[in-house]
N, C-alpha and C positions, 0 to 999 in steps of 0.2 A: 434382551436389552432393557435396564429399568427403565424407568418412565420417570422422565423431570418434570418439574412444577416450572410454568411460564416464568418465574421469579429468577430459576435457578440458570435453566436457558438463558434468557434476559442478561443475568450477569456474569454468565460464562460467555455469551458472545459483548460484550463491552469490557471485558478484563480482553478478550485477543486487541478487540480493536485498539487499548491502550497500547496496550503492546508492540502492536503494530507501528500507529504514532511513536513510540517513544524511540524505535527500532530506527524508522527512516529519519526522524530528527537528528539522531546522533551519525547518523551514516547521511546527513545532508552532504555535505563538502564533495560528496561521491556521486551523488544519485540528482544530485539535479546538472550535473554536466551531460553526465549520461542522458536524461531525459533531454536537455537542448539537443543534443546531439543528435538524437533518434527524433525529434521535430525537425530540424534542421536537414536529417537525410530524406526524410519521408517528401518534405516540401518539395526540396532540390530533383529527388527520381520524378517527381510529375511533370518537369519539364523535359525529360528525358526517356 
């Protein structure tokens, strides 16, 4: 396996995390019901 320069690492891991961001921004409409959702069951099972 070559060997990266900390510069290269550096910005191959903040090009995923854009990615990432840009990823769940456009897939908001989806993923933040989902996430209420999954807060909302998690609260509710502890009284149960």
């Amino acid at each position: 396996m070559p060997q990266h320069s900390a510069l290269s690492r550096f910005l191959i891991g903040f090009a995923a995390f854009i990615i990432v961001v840009a990823g769940l921004k456009s897939a908001q409409s989806l993923v933040v019901p989902l996430l209420m959702a999954g807060f909302i069951a998690t609260e509710v099972s502890l009284f149960f």
